[in-house]
GUFI-333195 format. One record per atom (N, C-alpha, C): atom name; residue number from 1; residue in three letters; x, z, y. Coordinates in steps of 0.2 Angstrom, whole numbers, plus 5000, padded with zeros to 4 digits. Example, Ala and Ser with C-alpha at 12.3 -4.5 7.8 and 13.67 -1.06 7.14 Angstrom:
REM residues 2
[drenro "N", 1, "ALA", [5066, 5039, 4972]]
[drenro "CA", 1, "ALA", [5062, 5039, 4978]]
[drenro "C", 1, "ALA", [5066, 5039, 4984]]
[drenro "N", 2, "SER", [5064, 5035, 4989]]
[drenro "CA", 2, "SER", [5068, 5036, 4995]]
[drenro "C", 2, "SER", [5064, 5039, 5000]]
//
This chain:
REM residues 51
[drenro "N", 1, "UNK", [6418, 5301, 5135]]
[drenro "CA", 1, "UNK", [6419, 5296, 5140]]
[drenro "C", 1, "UNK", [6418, 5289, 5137]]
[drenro "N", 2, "UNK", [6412, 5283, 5140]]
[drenro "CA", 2, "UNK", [6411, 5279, 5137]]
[drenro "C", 2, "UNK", [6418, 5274, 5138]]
[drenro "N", 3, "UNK", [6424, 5273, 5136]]
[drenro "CA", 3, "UNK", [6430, 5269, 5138]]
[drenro "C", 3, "UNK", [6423, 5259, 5137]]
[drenro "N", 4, "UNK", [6420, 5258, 5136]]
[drenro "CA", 4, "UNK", [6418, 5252, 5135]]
[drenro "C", 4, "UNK", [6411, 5251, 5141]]
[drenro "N", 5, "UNK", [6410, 5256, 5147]]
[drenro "CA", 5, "UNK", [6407, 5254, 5152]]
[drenro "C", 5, "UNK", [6409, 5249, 5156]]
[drenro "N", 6, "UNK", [6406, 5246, 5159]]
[drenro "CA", 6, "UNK", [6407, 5241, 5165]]
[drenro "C", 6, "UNK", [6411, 5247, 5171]]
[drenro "N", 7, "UNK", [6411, 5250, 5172]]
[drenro "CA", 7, "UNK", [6413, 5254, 5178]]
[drenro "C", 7, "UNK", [6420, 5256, 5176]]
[drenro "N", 8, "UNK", [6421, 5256, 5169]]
[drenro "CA", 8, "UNK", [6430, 5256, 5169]]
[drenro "C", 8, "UNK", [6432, 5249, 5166]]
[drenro "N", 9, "UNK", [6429, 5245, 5167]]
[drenro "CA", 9, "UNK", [6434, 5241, 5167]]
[drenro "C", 9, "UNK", [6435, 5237, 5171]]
[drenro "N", 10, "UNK", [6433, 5240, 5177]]
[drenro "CA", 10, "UNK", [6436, 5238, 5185]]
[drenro "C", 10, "UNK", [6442, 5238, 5187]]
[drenro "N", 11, "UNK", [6446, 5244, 5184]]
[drenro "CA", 11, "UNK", [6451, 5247, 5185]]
[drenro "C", 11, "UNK", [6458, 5241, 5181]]
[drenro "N", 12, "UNK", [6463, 5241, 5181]]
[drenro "CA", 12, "UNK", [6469, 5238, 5177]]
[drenro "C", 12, "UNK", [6472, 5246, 5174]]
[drenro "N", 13, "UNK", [6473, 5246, 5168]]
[drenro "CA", 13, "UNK", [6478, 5250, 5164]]
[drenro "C", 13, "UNK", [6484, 5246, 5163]]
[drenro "N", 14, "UNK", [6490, 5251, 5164]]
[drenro "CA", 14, "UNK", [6495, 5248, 5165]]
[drenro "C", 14, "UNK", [6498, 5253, 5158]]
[drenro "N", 15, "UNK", [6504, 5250, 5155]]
[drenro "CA", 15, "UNK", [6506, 5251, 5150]]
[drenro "C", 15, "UNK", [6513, 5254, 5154]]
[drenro "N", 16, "UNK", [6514, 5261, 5152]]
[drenro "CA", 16, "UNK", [6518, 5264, 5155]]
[drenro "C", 16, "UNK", [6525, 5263, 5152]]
[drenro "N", 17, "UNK", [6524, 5261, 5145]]
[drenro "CA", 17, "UNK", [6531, 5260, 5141]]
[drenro "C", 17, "UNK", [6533, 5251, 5145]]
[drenro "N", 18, "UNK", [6530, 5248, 5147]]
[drenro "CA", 18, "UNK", [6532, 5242, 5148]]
[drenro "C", 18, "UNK", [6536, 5242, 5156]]
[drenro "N", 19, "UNK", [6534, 5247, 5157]]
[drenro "CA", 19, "UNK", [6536, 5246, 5166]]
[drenro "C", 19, "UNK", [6544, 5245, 5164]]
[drenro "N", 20, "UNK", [6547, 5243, 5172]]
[drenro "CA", 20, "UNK", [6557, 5242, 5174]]
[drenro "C", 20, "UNK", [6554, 5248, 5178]]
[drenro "N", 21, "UNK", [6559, 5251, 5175]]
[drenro "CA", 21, "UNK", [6558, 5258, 5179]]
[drenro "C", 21, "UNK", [6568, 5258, 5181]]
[drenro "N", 22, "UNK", [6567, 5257, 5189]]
[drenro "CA", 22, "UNK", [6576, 5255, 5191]]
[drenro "C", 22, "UNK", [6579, 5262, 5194]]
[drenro "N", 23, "UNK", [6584, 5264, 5192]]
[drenro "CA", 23, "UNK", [6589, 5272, 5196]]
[drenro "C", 23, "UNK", [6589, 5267, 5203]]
[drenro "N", 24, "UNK", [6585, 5270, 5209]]
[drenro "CA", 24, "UNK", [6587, 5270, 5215]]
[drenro "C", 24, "UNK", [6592, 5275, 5218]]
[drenro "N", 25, "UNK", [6594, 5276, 5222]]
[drenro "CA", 25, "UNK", [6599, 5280, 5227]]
[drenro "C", 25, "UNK", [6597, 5279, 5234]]
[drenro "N", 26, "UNK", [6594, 5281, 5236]]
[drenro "CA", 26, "UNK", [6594, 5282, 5245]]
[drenro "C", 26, "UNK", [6596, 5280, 5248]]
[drenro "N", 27, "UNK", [6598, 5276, 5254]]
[drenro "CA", 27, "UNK", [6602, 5276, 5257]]
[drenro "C", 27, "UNK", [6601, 5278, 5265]]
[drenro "N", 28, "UNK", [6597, 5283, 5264]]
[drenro "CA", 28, "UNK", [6597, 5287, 5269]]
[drenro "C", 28, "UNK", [6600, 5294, 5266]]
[drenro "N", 29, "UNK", [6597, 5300, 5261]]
[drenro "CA", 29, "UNK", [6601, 5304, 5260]]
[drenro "C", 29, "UNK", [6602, 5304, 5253]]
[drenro "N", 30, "UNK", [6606, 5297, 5251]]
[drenro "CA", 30, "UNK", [6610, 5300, 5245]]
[drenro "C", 30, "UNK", [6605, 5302, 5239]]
[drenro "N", 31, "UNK", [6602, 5303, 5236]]
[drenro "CA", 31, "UNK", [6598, 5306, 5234]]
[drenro "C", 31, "UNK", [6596, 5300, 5225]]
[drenro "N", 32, "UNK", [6596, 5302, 5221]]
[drenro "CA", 32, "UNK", [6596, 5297, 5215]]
[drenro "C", 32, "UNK", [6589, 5299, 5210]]
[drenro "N", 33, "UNK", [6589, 5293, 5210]]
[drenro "CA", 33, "UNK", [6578, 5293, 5208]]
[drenro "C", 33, "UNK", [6575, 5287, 5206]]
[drenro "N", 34, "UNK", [6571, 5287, 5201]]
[drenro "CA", 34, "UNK", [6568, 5282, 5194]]
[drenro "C", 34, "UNK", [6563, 5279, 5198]]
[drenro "N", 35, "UNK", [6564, 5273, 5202]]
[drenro "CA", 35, "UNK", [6558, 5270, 5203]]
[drenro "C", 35, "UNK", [6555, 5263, 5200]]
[drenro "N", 36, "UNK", [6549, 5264, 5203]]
[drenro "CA", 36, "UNK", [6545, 5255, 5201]]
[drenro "C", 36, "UNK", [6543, 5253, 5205]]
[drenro "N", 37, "UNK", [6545, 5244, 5207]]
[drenro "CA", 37, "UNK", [6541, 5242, 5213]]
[drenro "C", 37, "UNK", [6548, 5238, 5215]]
[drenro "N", 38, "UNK", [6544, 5238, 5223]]
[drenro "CA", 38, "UNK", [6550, 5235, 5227]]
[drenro "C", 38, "UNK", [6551, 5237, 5233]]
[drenro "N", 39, "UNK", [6547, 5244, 5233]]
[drenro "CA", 39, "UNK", [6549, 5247, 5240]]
[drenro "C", 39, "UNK", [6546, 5253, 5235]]
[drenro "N", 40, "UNK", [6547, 5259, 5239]]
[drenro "CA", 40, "UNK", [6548, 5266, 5236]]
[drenro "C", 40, "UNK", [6547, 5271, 5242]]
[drenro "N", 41, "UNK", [6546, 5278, 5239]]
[drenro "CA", 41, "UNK", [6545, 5282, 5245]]
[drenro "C", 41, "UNK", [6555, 5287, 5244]]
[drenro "N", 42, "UNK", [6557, 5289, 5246]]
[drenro "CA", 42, "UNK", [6562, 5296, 5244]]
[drenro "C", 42, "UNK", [6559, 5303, 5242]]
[drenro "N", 43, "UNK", [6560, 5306, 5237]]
[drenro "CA", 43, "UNK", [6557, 5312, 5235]]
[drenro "C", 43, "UNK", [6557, 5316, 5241]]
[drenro "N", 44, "UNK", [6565, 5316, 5243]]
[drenro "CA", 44, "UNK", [6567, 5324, 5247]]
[drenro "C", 44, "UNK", [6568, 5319, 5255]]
[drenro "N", 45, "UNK", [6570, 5315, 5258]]
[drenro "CA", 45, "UNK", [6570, 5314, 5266]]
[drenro "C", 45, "UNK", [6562, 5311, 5267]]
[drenro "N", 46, "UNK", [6560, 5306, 5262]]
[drenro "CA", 46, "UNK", [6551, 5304, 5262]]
[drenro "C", 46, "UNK", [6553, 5298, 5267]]
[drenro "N", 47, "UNK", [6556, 5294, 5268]]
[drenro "CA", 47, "UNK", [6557, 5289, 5271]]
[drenro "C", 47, "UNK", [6558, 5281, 5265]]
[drenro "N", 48, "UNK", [6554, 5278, 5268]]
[drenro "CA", 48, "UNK", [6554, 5273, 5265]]
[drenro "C", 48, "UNK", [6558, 5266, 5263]]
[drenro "N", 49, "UNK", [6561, 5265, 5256]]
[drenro "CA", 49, "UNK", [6566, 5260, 5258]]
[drenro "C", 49, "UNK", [6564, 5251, 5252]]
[drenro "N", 50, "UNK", [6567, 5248, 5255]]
[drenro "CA", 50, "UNK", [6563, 5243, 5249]]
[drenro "C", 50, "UNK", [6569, 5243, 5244]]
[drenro "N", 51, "UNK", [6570, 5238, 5239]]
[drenro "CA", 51, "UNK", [6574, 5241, 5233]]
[drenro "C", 51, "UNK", [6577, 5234, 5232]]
//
């Protein structure tokens, strides 16, 4: 893989060790889970909630 073509470096690489990776809890079913962002999906109900 050429990593120095023009076609990848359209993309952002994001550095995984750097992310806030925050314990959410559901508050629809309870349910406790590592996310990132400011809205999130729920693993197990799939409903959406901001953080």
């Amino acid at each position: 893989m050429d990593f120095e073509s023009d076609e990848l470096k359209k993309y952002t690489v994001i550095d995984e060790n750097k992310l806030k990776v925050k314990k959410v809890v559901c508050k629809f079913c309870n349910h406790e889970f590592e996310a990132v962002g400011s809205k999130t999906i729920c693993e197990i109900c799939e409903k959406i909630q901001e953080i």
